[in-house]
C-alpha positions as CSV (number, residue, x, y, z in Angstrom):
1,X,24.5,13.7,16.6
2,X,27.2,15.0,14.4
3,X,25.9,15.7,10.5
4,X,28.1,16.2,7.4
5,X,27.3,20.2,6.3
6,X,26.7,21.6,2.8
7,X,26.8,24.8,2.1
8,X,24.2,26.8,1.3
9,X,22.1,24.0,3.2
10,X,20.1,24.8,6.4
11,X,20.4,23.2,9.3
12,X,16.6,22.1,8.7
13,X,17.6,20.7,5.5
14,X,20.4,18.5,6.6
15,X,18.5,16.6,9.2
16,X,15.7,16.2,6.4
17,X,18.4,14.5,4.7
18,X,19.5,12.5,7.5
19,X,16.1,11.4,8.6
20,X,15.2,10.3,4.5
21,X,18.4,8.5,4.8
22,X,18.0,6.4,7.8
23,X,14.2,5.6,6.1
24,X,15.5,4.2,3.4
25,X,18.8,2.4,4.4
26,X,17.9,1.5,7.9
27,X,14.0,0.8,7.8
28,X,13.9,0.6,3.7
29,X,10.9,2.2,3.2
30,X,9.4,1.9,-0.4
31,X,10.2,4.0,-2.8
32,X,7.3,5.6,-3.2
33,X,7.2,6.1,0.2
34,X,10.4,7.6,0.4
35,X,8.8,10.1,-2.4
36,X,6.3,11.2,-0.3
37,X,8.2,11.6,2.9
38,X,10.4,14.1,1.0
39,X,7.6,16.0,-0.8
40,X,6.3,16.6,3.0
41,X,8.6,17.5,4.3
42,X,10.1,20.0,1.6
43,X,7.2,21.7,1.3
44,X,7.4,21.9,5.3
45,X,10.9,23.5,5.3
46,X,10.2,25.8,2.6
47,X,7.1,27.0,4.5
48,X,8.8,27.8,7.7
49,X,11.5,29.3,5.8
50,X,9.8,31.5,3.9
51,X,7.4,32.7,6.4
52,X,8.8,32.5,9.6
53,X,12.5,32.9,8.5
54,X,13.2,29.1,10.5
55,X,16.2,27.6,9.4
56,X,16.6,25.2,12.8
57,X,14.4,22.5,13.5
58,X,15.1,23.1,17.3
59,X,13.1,26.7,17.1
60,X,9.8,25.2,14.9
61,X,6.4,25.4,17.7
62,X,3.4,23.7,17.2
63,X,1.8,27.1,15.6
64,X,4.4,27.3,12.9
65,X,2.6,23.6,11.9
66,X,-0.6,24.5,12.4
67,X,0.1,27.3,10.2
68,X,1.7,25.5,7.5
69,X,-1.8,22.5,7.7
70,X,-4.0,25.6,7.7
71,X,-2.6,26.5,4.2
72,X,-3.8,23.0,2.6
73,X,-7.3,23.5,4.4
74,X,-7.6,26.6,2.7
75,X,-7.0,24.7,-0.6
76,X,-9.8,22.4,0.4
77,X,-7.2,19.4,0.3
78,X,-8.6,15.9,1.9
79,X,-8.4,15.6,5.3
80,X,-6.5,12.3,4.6
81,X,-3.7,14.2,2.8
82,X,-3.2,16.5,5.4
83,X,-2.5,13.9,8.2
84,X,-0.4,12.3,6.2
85,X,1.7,15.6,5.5
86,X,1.0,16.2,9.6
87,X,2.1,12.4,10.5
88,X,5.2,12.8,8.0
89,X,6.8,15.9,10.3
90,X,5.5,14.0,13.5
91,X,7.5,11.2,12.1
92,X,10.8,13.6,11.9
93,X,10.2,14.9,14.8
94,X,10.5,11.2,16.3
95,X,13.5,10.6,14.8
96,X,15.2,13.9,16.1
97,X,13.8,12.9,19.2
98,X,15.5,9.8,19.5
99,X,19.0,11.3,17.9
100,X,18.8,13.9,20.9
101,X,18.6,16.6,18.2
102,X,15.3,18.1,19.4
103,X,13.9,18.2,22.9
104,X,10.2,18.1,22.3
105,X,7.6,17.3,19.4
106,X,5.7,20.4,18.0
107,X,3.4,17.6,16.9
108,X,2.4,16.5,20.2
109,X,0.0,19.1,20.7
110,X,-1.6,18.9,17.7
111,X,-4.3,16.6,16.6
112,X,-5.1,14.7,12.7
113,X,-8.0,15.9,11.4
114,X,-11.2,14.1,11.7
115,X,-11.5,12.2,8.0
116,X,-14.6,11.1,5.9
117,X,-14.2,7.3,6.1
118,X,-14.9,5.3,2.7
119,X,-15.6,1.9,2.8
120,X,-13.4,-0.3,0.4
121,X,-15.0,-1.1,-3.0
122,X,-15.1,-4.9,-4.0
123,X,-16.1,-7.4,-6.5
124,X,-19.2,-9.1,-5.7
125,X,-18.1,-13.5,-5.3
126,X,-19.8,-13.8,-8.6
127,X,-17.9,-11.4,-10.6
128,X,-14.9,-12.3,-9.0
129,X,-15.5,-16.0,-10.6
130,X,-16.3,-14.6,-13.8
131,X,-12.7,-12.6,-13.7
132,X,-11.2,-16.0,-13.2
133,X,-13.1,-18.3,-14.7
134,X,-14.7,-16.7,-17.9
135,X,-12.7,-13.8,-19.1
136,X,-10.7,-14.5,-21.8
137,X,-7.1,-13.6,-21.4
138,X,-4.5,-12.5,-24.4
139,X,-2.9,-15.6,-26.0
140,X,0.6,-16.5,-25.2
141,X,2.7,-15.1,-22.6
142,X,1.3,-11.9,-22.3
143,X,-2.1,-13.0,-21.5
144,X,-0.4,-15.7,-19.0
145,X,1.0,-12.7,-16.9
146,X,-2.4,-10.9,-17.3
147,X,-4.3,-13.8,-15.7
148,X,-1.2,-14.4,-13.3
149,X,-1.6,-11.1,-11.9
150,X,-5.4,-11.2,-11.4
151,X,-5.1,-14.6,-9.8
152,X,-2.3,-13.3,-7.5
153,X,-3.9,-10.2,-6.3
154,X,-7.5,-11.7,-5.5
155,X,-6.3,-14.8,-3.9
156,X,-3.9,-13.4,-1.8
157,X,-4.4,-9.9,-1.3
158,X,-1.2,-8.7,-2.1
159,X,-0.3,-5.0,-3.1
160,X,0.5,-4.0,-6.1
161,X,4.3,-3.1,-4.8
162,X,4.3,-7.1,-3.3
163,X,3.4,-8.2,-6.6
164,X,6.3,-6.7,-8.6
165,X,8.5,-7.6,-6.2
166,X,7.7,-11.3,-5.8
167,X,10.3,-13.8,-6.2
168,X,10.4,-17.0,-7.5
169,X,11.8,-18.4,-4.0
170,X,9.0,-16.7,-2.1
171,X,6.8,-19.5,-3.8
172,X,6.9,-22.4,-1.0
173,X,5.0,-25.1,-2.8
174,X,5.5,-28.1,-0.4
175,X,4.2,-25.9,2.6
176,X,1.7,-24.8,0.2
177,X,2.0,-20.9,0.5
178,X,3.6,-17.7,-0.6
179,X,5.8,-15.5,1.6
180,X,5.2,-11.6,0.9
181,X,7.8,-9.0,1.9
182,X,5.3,-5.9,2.8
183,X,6.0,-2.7,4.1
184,X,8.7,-1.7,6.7
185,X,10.1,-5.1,5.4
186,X,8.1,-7.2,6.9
187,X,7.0,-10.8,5.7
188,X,3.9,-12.8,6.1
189,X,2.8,-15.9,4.7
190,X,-0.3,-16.5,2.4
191,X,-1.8,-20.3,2.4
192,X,-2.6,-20.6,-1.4
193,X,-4.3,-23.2,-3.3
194,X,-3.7,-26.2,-4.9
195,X,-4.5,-25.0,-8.3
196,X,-3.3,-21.8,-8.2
197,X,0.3,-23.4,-7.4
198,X,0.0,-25.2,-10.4
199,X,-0.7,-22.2,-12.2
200,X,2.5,-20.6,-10.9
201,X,4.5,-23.3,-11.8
202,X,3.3,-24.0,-15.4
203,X,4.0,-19.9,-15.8
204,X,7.7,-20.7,-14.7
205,X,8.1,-23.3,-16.8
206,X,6.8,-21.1,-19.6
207,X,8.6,-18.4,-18.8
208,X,12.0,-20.2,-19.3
209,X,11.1,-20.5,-22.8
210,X,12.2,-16.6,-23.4
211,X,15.0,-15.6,-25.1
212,X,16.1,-13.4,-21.8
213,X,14.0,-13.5,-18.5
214,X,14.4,-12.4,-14.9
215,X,15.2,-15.6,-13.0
216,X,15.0,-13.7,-9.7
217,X,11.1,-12.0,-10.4
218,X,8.3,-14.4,-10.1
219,X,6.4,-12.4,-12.8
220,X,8.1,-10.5,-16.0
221,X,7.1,-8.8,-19.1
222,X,7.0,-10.3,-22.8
223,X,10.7,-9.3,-22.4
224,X,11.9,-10.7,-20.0
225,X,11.9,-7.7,-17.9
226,X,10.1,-7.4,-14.3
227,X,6.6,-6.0,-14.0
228,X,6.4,-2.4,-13.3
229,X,3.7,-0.1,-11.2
230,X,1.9,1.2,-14.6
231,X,2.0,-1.9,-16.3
232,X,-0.1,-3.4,-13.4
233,X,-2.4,-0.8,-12.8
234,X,-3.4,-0.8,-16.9
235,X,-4.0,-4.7,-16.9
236,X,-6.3,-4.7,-13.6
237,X,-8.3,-1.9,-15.0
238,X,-8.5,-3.6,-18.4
239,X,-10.1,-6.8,-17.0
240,X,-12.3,-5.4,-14.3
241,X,-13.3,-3.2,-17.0
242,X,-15.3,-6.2,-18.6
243,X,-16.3,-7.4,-15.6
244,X,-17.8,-4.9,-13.1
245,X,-19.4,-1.7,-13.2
246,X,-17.7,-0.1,-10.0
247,X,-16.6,3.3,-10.7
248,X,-12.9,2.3,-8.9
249,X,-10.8,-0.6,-11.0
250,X,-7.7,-0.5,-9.3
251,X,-5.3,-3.5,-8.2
252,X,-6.1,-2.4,-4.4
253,X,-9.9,-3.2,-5.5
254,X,-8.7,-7.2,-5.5
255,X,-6.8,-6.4,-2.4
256,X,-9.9,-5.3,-0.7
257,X,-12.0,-8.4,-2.4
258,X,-10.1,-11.0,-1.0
259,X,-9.9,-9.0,2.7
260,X,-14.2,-8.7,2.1
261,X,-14.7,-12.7,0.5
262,X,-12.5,-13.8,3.4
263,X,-14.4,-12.1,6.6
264,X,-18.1,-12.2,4.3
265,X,-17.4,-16.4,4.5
266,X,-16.6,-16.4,8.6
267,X,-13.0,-15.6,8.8
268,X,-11.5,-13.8,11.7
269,X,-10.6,-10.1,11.5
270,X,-7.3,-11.1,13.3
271,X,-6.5,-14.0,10.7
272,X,-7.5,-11.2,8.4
273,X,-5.5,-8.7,9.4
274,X,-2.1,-11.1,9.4
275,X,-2.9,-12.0,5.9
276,X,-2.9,-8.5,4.3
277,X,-0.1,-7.1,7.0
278,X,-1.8,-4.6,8.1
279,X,0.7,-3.5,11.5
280,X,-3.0,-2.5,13.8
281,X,-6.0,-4.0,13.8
282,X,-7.7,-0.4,13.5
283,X,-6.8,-0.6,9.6
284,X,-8.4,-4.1,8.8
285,X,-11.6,-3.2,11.1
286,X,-13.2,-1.2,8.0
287,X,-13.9,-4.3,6.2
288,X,-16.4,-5.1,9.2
289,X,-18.8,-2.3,7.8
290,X,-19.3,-4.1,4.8
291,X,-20.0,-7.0,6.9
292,X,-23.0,-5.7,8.6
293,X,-24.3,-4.1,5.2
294,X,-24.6,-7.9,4.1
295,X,-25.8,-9.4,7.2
296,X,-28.6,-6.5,7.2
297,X,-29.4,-7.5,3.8
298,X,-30.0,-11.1,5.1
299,X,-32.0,-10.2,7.9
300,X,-34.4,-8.2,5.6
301,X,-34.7,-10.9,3.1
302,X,-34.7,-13.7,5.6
303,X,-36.3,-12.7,9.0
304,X,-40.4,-12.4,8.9
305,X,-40.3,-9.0,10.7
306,X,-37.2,-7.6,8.6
């Protein structure tokens, strides 16, 4: 695999760049994503640069990454962070792999380490109806997007990235559903209601009563503009704030509402698992735990011997 060279640039370094490149050109990873690939894996090269003098990717051994996750263990880091720094390399190493630029995985031999797992906190049905139903939204256009993007998130369990990037033409009325571009650029489809199309295409109609607006963006600001990550995050925490008391009030939090609303009223983990896009099943399986909490709550309150 023949790579343009930089001076002063190692060897390590240019097939860092080459693999961020084909992530986001060829697989168009997020952003975000993007970010974090090339945090990893910087902080990977500078470690085996600095303290094993490793400037070829060719020469790196399972113990010079062992040594470089023991660091983060020593700074008590989450055990979810580190396999995320530990899948990023084994993702690089993949990819050099493939390009015939390595000829084994220094990842293969090690293991992710064994994680705490959290169960996904979720409105309870009846505060869920109250966001909906009884929580009074801004006036005018504003408040409109507000509701628009509560609405979105709990009846489809989009993510927050899906949401800000929704387009008007994703909106299929006549079939009545929603296609979502998720990550790695895949698309699913969402059956939606009735009502909440209605919604959707009141909003339009309102929103083409601004003096300038995004025609491509399903949702935009009071300008006009499209919806940003912050912007988001600040009205789901502002509306959950008056109506829950869990600790967490983050968009994902709807996200993991409809996934536990969905499988809590007999829906199938695979339909489930389509819906939100998760790629394995082993991701949407976590919402089963808060299954059995409720059906355990049933049998005590229902069965004579619970």
């Amino acid at each position: 695999m023949f790579i343009f060279t930089v001076p002063g640039f190692s060897m390590i370094e240019h097939r860092i760049t080459d693999y961020l490149q084909y992530l986001r050109f060829e697989k168009r990873y997020a952003q975000h994503t993007l970010g974090a690939y090339e945090r990893d894996l910087s902080q990977f090269n500078a470690y085996v640069s600095s303290q094993f003098g490793l400037d070829d990717e060719r020469v790196v051994t399972h113990f010079h990454v062992r040594s470089w996750l023991a660091t983060f263990k020593e700074q008590d880091l989450q055990a979810t962070s580190i396999n995320r720094k530990l899948s990023a390399v084994n993702s690089f190493y993949k990819y050099m792999l493939k390009m015939q630029a390595v000829k084994k995985n220094p990842v293969r031999q090690l293991h992710a380490m064994r994680r705490v797992e959290r169960l996904p906190v979720y409105l309870k049905e009846q505060e869920a109806d109250y966001l909906l139903e009884e929580v009074q939204f801004e006036e005018g256009f504003k408040g409109f997007t507000d509701r628009m993007i509560c609405d979105l998130l709990y009846q489809t369990g989009m993510r927050r990235s899906e949401i800000i990037n929704l387009k008007e033409k994703d909106i299929e009325t006549s079939l009545k559903q929603i296609r979502i571009l998720g990550k790695g650029n895949k698309e699913r489809l969402v059956p939606v209601s009735p009502m909440l199309l209605t919604a959707i295409d009141e909003y339009i109609h309102e929103k083409r009563k601004l003096e300038n607006y995004d025609n491509n963006h399903l949702l935009v600001l009071e300008s006009g503009q499209p919806l940003y990550a912050g912007y988001v995050y600040r009205v789901v925490k502002t509306y959950l704030s008056s109506t829950t008391t869990l600790h967490k009030k983050s968009p994902h939090v709807l996200r993991h509402t409809f996934a536990t609303h969905l499988l809590n009223n007999g829906a199938n983990i695979q339909a489930i698992k389509d819906l939100l896009g998760h790629s394995s099943l082993a991701a949407t399986q976590v919402y089963t735990h808060n299954n059995i909490d409720k059906l355990k709550e049933i049998h005590k309150k229902a069965h004579p011997r619970g």
